[in-house]
PDBQT receptor file of N, H, CA, C and O in Angstrom, charges set to zero:
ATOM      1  N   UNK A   1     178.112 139.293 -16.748  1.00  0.00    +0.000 N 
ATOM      2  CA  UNK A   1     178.128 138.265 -17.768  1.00  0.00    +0.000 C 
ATOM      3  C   UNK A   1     179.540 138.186 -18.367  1.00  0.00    +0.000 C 
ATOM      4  O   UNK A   1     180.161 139.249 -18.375  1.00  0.00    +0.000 OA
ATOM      5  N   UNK A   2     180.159 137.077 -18.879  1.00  0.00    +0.000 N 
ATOM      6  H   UNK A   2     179.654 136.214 -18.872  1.00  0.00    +0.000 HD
ATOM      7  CA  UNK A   2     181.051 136.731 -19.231  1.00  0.00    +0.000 C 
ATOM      8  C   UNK A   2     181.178 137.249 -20.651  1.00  0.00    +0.000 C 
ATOM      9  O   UNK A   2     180.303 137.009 -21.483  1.00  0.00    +0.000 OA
ATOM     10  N   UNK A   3     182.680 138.232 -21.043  1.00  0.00    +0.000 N 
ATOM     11  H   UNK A   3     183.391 138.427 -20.367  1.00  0.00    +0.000 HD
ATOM     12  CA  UNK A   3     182.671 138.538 -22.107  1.00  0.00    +0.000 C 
ATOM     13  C   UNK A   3     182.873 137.938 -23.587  1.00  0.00    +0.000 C 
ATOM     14  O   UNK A   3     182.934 138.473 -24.694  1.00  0.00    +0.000 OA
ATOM     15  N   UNK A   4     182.982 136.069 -22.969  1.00  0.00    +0.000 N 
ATOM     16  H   UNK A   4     182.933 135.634 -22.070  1.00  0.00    +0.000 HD
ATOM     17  CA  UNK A   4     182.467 135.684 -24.120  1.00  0.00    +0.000 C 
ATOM     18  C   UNK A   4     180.876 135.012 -24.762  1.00  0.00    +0.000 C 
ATOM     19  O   UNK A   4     180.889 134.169 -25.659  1.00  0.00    +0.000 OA
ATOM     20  N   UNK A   5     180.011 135.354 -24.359  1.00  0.00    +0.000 N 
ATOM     21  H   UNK A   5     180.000 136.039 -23.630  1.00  0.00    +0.000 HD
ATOM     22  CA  UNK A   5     178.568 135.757 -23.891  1.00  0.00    +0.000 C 
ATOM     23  C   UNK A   5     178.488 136.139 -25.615  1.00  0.00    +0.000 C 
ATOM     24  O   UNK A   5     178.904 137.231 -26.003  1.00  0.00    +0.000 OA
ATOM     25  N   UNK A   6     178.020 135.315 -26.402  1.00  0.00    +0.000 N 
ATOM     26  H   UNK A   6     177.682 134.428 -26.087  1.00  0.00    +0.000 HD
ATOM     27  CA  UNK A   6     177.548 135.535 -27.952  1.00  0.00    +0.000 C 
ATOM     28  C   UNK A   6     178.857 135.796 -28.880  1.00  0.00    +0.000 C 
ATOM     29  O   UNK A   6     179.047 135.924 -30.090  1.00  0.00    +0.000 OA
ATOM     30  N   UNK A   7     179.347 135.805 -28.174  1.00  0.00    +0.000 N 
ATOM     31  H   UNK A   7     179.193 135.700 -27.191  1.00  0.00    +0.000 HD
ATOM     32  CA  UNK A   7     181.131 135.733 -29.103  1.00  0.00    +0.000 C 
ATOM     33  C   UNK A   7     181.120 134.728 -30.464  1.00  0.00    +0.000 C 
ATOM     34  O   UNK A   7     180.724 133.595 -30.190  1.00  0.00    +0.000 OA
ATOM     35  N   UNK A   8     181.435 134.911 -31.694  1.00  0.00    +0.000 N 
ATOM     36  H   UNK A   8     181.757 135.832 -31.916  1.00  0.00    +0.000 HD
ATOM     37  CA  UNK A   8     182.041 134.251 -32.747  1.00  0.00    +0.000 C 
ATOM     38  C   UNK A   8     183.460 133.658 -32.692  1.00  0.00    +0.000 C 
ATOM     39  O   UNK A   8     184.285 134.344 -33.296  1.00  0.00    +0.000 OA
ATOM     40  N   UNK A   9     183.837 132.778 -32.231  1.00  0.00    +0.000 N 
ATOM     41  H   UNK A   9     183.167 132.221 -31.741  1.00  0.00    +0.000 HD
ATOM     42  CA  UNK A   9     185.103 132.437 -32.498  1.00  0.00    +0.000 C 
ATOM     43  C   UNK A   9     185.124 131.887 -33.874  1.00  0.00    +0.000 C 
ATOM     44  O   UNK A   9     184.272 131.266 -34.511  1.00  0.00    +0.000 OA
ATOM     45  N   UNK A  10     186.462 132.325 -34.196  1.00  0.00    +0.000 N 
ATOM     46  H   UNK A  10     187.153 132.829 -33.679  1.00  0.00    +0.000 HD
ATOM     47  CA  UNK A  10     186.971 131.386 -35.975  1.00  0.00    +0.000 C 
ATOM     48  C   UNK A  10     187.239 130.009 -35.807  1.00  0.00    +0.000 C 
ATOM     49  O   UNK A  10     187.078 129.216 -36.735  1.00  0.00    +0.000 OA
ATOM     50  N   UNK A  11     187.673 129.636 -34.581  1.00  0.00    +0.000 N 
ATOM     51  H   UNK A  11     187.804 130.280 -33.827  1.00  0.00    +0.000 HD
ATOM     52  CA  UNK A  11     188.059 128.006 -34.771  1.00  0.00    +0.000 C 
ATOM     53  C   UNK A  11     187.372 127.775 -33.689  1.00  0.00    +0.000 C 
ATOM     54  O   UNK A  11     186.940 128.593 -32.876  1.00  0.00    +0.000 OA
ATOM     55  N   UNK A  12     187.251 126.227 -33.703  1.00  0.00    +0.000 N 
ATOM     56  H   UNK A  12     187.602 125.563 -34.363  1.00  0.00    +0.000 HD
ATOM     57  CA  UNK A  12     186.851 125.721 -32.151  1.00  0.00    +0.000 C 
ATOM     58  C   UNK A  12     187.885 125.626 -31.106  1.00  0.00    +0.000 C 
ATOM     59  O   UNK A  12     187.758 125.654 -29.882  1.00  0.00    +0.000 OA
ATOM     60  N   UNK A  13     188.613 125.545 -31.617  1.00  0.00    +0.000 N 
ATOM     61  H   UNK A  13     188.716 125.523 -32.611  1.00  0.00    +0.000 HD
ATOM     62  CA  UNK A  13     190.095 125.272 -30.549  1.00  0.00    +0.000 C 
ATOM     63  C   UNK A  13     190.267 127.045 -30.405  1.00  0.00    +0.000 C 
ATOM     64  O   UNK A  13     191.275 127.319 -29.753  1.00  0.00    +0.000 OA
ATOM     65  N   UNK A  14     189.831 127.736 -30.672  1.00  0.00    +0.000 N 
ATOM     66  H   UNK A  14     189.012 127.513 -31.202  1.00  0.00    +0.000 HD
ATOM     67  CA  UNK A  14     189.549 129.491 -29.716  1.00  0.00    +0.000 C 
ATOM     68  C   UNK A  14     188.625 128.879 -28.748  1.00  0.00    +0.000 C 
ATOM     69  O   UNK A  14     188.930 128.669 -27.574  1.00  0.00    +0.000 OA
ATOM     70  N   UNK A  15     187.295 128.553 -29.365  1.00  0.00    +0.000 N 
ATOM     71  H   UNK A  15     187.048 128.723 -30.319  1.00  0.00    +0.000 HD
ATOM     72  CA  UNK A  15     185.892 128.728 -28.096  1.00  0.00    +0.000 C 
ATOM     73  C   UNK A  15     186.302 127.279 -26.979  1.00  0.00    +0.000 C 
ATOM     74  O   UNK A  15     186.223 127.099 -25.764  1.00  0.00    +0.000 OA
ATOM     75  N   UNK A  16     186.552 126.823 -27.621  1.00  0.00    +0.000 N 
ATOM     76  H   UNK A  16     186.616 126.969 -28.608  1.00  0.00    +0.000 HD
ATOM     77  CA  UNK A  16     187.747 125.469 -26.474  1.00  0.00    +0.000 C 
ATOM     78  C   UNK A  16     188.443 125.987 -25.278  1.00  0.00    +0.000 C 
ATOM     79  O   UNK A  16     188.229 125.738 -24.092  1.00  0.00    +0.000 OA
ATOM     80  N   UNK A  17     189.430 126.855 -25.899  1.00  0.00    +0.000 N 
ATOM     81  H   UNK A  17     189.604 127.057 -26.863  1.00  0.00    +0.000 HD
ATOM     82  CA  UNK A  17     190.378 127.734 -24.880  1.00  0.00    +0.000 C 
ATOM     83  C   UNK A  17     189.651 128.393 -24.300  1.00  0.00    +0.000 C 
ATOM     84  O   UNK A  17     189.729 128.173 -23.091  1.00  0.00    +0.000 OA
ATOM     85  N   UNK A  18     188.423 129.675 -24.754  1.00  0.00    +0.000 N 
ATOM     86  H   UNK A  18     188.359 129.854 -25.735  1.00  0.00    +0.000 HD
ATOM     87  CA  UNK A  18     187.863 130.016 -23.792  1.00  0.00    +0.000 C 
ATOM     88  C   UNK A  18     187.021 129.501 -22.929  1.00  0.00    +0.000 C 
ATOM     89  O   UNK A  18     186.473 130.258 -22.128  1.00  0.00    +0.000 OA
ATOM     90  N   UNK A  19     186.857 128.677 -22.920  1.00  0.00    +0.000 N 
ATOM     91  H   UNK A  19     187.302 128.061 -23.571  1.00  0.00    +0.000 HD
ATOM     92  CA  UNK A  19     186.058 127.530 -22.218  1.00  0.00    +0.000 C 
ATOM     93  C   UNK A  19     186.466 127.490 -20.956  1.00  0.00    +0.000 C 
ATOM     94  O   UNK A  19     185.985 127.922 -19.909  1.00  0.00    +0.000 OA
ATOM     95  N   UNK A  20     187.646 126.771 -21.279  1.00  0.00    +0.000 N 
ATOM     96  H   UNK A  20     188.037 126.419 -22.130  1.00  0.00    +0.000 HD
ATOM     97  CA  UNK A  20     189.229 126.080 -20.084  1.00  0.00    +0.000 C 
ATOM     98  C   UNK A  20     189.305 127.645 -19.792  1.00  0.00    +0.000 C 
ATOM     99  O   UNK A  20     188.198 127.878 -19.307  1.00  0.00    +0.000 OA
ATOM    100  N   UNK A  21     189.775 128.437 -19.816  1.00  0.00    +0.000 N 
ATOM    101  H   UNK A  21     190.674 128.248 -20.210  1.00  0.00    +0.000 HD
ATOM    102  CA  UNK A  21     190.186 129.698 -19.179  1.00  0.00    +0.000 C 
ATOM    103  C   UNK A  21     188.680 130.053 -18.420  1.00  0.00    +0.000 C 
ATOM    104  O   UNK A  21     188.900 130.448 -17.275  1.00  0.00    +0.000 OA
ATOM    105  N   UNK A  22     187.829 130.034 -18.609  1.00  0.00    +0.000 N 
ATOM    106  H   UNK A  22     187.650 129.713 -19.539  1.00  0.00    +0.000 HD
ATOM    107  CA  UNK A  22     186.694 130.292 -18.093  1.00  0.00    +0.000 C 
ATOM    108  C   UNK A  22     186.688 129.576 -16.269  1.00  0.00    +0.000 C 
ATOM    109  O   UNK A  22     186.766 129.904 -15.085  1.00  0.00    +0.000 OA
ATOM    110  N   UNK A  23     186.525 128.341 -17.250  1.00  0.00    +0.000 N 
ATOM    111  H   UNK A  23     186.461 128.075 -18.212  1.00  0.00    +0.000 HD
ATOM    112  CA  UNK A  23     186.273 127.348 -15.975  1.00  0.00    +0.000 C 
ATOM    113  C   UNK A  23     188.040 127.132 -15.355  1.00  0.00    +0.000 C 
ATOM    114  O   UNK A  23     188.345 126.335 -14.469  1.00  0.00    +0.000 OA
ATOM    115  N   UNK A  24     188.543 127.606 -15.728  1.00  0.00    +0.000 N 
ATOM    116  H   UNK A  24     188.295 128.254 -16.448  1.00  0.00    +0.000 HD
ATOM    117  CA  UNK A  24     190.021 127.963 -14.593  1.00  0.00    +0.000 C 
ATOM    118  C   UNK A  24     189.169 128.946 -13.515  1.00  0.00    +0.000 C 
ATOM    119  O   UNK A  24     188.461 128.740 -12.529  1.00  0.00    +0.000 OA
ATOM    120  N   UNK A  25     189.651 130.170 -14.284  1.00  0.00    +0.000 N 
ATOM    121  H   UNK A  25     190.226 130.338 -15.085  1.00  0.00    +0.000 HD
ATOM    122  CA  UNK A  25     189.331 131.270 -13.189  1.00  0.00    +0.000 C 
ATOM    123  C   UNK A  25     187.563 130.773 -12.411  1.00  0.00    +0.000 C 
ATOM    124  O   UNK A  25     187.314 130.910 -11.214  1.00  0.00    +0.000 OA
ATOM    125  N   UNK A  26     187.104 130.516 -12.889  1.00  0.00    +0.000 N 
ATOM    126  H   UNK A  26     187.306 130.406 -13.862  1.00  0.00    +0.000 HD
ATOM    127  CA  UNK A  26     186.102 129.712 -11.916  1.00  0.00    +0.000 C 
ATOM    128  C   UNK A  26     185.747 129.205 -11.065  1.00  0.00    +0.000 C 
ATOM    129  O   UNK A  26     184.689 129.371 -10.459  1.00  0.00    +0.000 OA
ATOM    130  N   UNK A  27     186.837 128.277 -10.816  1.00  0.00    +0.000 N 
ATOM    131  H   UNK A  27     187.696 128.142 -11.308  1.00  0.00    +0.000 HD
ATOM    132  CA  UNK A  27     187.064 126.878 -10.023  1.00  0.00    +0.000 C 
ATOM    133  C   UNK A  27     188.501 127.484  -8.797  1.00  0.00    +0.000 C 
ATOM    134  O   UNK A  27     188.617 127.187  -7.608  1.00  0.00    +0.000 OA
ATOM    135  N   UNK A  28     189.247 128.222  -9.489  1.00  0.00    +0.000 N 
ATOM    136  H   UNK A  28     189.153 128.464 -10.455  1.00  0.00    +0.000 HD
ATOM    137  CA  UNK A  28     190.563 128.334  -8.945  1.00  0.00    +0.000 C 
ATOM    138  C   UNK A  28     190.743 129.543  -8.364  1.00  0.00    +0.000 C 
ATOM    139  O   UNK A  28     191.533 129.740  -7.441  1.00  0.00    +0.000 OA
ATOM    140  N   UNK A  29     189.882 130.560  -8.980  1.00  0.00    +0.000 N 
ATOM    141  H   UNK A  29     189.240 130.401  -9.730  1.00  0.00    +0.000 HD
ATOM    142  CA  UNK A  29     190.585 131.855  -8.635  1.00  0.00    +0.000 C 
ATOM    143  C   UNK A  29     189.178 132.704  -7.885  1.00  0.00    +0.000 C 
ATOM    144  O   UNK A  29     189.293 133.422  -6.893  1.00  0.00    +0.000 OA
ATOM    145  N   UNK A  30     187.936 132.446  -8.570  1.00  0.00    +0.000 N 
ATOM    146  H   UNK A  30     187.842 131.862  -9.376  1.00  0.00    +0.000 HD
ATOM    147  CA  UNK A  30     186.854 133.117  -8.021  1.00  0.00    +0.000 C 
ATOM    148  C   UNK A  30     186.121 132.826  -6.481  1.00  0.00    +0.000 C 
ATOM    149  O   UNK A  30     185.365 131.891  -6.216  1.00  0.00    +0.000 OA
ATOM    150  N   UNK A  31     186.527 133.786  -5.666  1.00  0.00    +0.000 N 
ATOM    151  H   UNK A  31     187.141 134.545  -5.881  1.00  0.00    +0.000 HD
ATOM    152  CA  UNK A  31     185.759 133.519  -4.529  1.00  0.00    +0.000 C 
ATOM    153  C   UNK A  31     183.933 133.654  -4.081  1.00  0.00    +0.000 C 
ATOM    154  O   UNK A  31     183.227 134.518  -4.601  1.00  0.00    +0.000 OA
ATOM    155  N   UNK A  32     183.439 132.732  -3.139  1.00  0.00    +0.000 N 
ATOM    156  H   UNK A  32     184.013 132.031  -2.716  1.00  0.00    +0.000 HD
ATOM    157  CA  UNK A  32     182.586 132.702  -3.504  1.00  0.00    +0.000 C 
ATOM    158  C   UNK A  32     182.009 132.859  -1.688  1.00  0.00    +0.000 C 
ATOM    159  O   UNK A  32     182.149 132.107  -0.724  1.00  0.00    +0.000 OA
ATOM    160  N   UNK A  33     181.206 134.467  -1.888  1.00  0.00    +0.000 N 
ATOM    161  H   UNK A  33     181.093 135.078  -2.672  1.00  0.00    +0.000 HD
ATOM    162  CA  UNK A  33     180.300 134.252  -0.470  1.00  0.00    +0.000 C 
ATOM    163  C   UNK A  33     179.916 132.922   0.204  1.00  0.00    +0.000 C 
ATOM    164  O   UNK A  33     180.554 132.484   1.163  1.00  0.00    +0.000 OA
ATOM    165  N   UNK A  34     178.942 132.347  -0.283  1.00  0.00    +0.000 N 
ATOM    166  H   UNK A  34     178.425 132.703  -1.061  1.00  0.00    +0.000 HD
ATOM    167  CA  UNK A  34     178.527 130.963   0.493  1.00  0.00    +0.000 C 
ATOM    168  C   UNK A  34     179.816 129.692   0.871  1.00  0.00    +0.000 C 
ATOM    169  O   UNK A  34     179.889 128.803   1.720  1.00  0.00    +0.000 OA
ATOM    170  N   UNK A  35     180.398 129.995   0.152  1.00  0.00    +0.000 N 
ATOM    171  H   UNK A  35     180.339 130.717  -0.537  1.00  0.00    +0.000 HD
ATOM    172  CA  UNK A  35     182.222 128.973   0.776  1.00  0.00    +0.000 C 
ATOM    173  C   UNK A  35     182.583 129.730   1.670  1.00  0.00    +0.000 C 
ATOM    174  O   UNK A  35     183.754 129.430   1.900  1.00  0.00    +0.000 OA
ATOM    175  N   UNK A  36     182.254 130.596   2.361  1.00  0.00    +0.000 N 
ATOM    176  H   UNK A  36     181.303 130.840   2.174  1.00  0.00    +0.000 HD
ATOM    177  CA  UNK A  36     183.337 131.290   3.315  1.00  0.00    +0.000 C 
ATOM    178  C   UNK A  36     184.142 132.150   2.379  1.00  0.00    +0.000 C 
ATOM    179  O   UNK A  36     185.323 132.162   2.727  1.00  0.00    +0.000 OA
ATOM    180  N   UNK A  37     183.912 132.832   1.370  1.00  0.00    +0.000 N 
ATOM    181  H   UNK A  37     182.953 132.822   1.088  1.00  0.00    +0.000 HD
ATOM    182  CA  UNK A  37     185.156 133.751   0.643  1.00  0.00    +0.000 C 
ATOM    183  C   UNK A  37     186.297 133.003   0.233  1.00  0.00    +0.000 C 
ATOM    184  O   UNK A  37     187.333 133.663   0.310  1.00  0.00    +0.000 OA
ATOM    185  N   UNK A  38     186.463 131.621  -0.253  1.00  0.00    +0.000 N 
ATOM    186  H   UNK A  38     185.621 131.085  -0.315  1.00  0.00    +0.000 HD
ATOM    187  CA  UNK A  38     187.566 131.382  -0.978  1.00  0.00    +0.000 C 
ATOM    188  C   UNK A  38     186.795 130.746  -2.034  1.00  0.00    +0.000 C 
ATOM    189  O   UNK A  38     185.575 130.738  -2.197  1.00  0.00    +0.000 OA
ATOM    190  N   UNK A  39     187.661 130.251  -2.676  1.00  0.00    +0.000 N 
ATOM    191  H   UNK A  39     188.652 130.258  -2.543  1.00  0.00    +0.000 HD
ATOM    192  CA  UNK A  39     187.659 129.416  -4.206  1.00  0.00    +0.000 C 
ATOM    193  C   UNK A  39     187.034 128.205  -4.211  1.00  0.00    +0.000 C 
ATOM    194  O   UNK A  39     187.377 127.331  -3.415  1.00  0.00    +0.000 OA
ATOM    195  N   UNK A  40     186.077 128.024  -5.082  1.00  0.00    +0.000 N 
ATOM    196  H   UNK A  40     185.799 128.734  -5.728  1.00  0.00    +0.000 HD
ATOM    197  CA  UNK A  40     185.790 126.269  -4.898  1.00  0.00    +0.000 C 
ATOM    198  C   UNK A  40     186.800 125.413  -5.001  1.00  0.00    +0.000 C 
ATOM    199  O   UNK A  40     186.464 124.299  -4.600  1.00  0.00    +0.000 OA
ATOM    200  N   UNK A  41     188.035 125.476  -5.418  1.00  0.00    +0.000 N 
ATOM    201  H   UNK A  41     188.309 126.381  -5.744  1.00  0.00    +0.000 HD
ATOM    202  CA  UNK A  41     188.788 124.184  -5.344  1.00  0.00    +0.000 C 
ATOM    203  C   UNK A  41     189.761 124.436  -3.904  1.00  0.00    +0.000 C 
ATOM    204  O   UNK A  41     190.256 123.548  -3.209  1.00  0.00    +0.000 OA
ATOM    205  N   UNK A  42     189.850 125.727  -3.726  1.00  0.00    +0.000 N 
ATOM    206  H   UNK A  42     189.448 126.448  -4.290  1.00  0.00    +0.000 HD
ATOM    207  CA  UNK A  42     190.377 125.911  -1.538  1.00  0.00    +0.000 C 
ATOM    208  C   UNK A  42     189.387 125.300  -0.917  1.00  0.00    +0.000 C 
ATOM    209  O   UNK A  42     189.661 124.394  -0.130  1.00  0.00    +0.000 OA
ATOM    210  N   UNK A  43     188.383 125.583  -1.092  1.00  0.00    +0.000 N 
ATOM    211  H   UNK A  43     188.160 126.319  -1.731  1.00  0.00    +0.000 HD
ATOM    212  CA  UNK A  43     186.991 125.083  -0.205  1.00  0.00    +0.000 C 
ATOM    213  C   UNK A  43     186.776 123.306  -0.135  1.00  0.00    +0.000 C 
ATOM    214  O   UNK A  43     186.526 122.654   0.878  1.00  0.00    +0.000 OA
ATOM    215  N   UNK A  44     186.949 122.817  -1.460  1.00  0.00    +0.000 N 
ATOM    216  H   UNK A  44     187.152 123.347  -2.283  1.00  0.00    +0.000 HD
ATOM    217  CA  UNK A  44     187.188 121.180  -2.005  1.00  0.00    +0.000 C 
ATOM    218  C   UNK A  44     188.340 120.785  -0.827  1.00  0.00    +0.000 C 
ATOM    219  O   UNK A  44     188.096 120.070   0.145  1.00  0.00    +0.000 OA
ATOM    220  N   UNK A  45     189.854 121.506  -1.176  1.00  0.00    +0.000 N 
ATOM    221  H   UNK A  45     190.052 122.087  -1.965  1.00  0.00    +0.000 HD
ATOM    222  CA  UNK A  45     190.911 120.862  -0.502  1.00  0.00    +0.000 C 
ATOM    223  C   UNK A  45     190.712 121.128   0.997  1.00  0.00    +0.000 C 
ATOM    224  O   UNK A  45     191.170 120.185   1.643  1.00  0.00    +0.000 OA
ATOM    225  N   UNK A  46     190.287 121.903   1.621  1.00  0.00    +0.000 N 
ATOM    226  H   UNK A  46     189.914 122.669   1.096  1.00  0.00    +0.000 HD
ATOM    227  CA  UNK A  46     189.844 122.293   3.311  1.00  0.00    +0.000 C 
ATOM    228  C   UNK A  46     188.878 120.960   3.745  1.00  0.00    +0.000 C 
ATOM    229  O   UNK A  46     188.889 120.124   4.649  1.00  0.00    +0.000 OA
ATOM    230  N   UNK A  47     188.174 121.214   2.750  1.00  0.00    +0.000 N 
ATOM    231  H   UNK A  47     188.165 121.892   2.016  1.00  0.00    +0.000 HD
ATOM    232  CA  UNK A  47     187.003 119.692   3.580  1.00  0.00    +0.000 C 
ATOM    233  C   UNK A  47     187.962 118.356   3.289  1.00  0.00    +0.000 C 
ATOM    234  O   UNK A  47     187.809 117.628   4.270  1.00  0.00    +0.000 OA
ATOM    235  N   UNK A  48     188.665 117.882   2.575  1.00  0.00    +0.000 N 
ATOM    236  H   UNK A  48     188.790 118.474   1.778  1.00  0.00    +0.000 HD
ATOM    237  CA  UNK A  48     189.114 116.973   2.199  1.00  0.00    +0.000 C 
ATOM    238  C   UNK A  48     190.016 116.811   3.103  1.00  0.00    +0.000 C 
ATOM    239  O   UNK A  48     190.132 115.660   3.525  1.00  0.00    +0.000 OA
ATOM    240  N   UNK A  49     190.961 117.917   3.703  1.00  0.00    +0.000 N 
ATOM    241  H   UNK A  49     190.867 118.851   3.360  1.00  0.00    +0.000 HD
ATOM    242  CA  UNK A  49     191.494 117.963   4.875  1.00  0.00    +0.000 C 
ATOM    243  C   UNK A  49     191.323 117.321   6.156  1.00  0.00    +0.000 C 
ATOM    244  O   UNK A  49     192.010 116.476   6.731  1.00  0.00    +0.000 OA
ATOM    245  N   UNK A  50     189.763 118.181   6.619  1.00  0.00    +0.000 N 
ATOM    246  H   UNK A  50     189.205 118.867   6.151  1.00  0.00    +0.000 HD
ATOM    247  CA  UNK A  50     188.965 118.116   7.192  1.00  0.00    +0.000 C 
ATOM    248  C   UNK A  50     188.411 116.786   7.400  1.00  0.00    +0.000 C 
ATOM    249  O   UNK A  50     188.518 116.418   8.570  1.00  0.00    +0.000 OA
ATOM    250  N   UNK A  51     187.844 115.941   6.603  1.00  0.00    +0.000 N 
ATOM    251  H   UNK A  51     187.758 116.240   5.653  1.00  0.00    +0.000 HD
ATOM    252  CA  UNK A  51     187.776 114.760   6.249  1.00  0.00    +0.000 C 
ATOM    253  C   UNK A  51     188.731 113.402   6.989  1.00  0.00    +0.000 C 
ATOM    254  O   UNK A  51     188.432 112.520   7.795  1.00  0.00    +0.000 OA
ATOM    255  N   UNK A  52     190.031 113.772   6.234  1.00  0.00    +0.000 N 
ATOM    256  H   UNK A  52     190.273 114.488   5.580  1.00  0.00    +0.000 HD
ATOM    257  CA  UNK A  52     190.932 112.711   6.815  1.00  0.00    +0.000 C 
ATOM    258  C   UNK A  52     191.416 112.939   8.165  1.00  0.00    +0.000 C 
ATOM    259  O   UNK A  52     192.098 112.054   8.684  1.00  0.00    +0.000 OA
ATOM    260  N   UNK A  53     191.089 114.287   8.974  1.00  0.00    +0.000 N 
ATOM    261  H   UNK A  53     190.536 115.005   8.553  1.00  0.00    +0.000 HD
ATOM    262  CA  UNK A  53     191.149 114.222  10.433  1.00  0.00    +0.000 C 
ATOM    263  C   UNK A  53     190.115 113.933  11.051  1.00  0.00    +0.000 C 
ATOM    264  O   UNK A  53     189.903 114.106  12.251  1.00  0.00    +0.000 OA
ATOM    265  N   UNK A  54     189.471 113.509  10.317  1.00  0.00    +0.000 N 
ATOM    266  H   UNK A  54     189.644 113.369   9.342  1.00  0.00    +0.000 HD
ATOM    267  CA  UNK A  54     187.978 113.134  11.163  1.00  0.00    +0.000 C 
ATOM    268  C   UNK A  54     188.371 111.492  11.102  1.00  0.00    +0.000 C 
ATOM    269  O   UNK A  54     188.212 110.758  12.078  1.00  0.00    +0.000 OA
ATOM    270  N   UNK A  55     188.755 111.162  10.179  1.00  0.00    +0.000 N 
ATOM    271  H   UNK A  55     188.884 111.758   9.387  1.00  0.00    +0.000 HD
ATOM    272  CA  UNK A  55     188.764 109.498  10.116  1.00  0.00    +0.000 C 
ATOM    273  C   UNK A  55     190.032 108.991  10.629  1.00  0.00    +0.000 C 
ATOM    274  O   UNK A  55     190.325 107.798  10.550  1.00  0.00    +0.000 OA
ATOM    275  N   UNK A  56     190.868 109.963  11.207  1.00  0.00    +0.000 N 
ATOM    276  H   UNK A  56     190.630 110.932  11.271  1.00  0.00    +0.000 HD
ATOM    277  CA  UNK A  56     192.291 109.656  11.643  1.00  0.00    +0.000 C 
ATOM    278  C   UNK A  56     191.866 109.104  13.177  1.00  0.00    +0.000 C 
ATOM    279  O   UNK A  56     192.736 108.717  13.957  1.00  0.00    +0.000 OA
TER     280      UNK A  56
């Protein structure tokens, strides 16, 4: 679980930031068994790749 999981932040622009930092490392950095072991946004840019050599 994520250690900000019941957290109090003092401002919203804290629980904001942790938000965006969350869903960074999320999207960008966390690999994921069912993708083949990379990142959802490597996995996004490979098919998208993938994609325009198919329609080439």
């Amino acid at each position: 679980m994520h250690e900000s999981y019941r957290r109090a932040f003092e401002t919203r622009r804290q629980a904001m930031d942790e938000v965006i930092d969350w869903m960074t490392f999320y999207n960008h950095r966390r690999i994921h068994s069912t993708l083949g072991y990379v990142s959802p946004i490597q996995f996004e840019k490979s098919w998208h790749a993938a994609q325009l050599l198919k329609a080439a």
